[in-house]
C-alpha positions in Angstrom: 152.2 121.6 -0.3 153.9 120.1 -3.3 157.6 120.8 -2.1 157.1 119.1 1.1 155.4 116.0 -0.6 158.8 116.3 -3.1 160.6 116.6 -0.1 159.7 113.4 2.1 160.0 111.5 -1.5 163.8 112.3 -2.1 164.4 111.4 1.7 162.6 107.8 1.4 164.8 107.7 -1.9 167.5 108.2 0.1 167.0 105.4 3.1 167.1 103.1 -0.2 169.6 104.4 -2.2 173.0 102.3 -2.0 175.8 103.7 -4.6 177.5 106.9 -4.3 176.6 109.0 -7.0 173.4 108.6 -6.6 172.9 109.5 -3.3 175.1 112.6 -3.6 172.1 114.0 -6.5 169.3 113.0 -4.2 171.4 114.8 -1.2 171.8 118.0 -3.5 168.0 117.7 -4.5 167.0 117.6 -0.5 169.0 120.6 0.0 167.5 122.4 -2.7 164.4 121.4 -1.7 164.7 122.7 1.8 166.0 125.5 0.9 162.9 126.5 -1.2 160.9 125.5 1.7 162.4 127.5 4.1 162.0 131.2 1.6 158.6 130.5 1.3 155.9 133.3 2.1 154.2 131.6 5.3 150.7 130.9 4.6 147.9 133.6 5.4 144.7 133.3 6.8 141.5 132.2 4.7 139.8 134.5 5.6 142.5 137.3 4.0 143.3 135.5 1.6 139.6 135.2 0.4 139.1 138.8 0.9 142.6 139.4 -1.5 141.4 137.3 -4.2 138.1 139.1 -4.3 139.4 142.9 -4.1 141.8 141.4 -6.9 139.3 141.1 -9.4 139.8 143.2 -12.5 140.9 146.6 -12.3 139.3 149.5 -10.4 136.7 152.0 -12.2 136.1 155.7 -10.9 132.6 156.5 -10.3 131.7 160.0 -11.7 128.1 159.8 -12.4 125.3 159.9 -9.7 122.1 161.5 -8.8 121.3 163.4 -5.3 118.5 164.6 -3.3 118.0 165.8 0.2 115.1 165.3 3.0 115.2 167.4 5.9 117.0 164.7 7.8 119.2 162.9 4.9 121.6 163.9 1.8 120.7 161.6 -0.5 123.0 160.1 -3.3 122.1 157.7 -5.9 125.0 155.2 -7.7 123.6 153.0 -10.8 125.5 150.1 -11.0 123.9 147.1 -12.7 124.2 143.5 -10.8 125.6 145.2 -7.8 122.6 143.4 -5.5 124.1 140.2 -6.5 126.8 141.1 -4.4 127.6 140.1 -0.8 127.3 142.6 1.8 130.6 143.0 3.0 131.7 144.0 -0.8 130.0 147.0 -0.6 131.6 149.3 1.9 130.9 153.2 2.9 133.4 154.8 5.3 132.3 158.4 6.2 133.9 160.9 8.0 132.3 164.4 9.4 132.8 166.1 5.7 133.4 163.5 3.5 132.7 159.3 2.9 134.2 156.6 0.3 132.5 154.3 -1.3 134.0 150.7 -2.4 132.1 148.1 -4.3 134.4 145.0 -4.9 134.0 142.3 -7.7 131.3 143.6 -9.3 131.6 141.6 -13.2 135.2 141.2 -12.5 136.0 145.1 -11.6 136.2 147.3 -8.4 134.2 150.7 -8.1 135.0 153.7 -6.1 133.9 157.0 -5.5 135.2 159.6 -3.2 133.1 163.2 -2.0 135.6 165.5 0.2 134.9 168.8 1.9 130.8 167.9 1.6 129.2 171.5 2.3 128.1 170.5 5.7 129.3 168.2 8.6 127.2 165.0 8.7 126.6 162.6 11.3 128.5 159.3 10.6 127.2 157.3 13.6 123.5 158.0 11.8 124.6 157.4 7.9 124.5 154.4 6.3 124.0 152.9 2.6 121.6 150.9 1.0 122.3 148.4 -1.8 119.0 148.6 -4.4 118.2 146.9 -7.6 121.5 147.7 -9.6 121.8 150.9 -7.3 123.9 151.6 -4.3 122.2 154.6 -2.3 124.3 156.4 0.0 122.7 158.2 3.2 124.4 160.7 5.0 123.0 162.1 7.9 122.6 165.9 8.3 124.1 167.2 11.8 121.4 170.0 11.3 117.9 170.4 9.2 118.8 172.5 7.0 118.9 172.7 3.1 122.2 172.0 1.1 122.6 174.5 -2.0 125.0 171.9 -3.2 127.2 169.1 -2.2 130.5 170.3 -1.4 132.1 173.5 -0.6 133.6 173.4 -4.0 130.6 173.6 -6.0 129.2 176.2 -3.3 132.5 178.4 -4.0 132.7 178.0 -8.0 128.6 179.0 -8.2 129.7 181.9 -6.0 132.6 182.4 -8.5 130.4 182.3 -11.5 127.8 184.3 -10.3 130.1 187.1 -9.2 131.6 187.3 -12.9 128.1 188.4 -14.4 127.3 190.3 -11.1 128.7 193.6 -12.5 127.2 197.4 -11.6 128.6 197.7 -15.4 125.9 196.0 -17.4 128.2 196.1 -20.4 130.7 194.4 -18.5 128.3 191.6 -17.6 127.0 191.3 -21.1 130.7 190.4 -22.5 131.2 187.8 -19.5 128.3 186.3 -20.6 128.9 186.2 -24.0 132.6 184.9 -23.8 131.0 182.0 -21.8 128.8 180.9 -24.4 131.7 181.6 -26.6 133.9 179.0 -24.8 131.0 176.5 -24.4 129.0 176.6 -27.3 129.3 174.5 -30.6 130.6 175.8 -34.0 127.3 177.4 -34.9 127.4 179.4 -31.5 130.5 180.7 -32.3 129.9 181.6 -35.7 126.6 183.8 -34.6 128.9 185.4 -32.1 131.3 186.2 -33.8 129.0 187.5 -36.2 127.1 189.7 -33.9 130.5 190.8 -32.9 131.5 191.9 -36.4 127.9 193.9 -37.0 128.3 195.7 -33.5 131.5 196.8 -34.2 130.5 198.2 -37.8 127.3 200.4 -36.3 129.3 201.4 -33.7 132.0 203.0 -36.5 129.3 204.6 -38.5 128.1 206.2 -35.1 124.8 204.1 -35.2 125.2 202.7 -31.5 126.7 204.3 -28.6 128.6 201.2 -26.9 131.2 198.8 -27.8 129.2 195.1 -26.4 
């Protein structure tokens, strides 16, 4: 430690300084001195410190794209991330829970990774799920509690498919038809738009010269 070397410098200085003046500057200094010694941090462990400087490292990146699969036994998901073999083990971390798990890959080229799956659509096993690091791919395993197949991956995909389907699900088939066309409206490109709306326009002009029954 650099004060403390300071330190035991200005008191040796001391033992041989003789006039007045300048031992009242090397007294101030040792005070000083001690004083910064004494509001220091104390020093941590190696070992956290180590593990500080690593999660430090750059900033932290979201992971949003992936790839999944399932086996009768496993939910499979697959995380591309290029070097991440390189890394050691304990930098790539998987907590799970019954319905969800985080993932943490730290110091990857300088930046930390993370991706988070709540409410997953069915309760896993944790004590049986696990992760495998790959070539540039982190693939997460998570346990099914029963054999079964998984429509989707959580229960908000399962509820906004159910959502979806129930808006085109109509006994009114005309009804259905303008759901579906108002989504393709509100997804499709400039040239969708323009057909529709054209289709629109030439459906509502038959429809005033009596040629078709119903308004789509």
């Amino acid at each position: 430690n650099q004060l403390q070397k300071d330190l035991e410098e200005v008191k040796e200085l001391l033992t041989k300084a003789t006039r007045k003046r300048l031992r009242d500057v090397l007294m101030t200094e040792k005070h000083k001195l001690e004083l910064e010694i004494k509001n220091q941090p104390p020093p941590k462990p190696k070992d956290v410190a180590e593990e500080e400087k690593s999660s430090l490292g750059g900033y932290t990146v979201k992971i949003n794209n992936y790839g999944w699969d399932q086996s009768d036994k496993f939910i499979k998901i697959y995380i591309s991330l290029n070097g991440v073999q390189k890394l050691p083990a304990e930098n790539v971390q998987v907590n799970f829970t019954e319905r969800s798990f985080d993932l943490l890959v730290k110091n990857l080229n300088g930046k930390n990774y993370t991706m988070t799956f709540n409410n997953l659509l069915k309760p896993i096993s944790v004590e049986g799920s696990s992760r495998k690091v790959k070539t540039d791919m982190v693939l997460v395993m998570c346990r099914k509690k029963r054999e079964e197949k998984w429509e989707c991956l959580t229960q908000v995909e399962k509820e906004s498919k159910e959502k979806e389907k129930a808006a085109y699900d109509t006994s009114d088939p005309s009804e259905g038809l303008m759901n579906l066309l108002k989504k393709m409206y509100a997804e499709g490109d400039d040239e969708m738009k323009r057909t529709i709306n054209k289709a629109w326009v030439e459906s509502r002009e038959k429809q005033s010269k009596g040629d078709i029954p119903m308004d789509i």
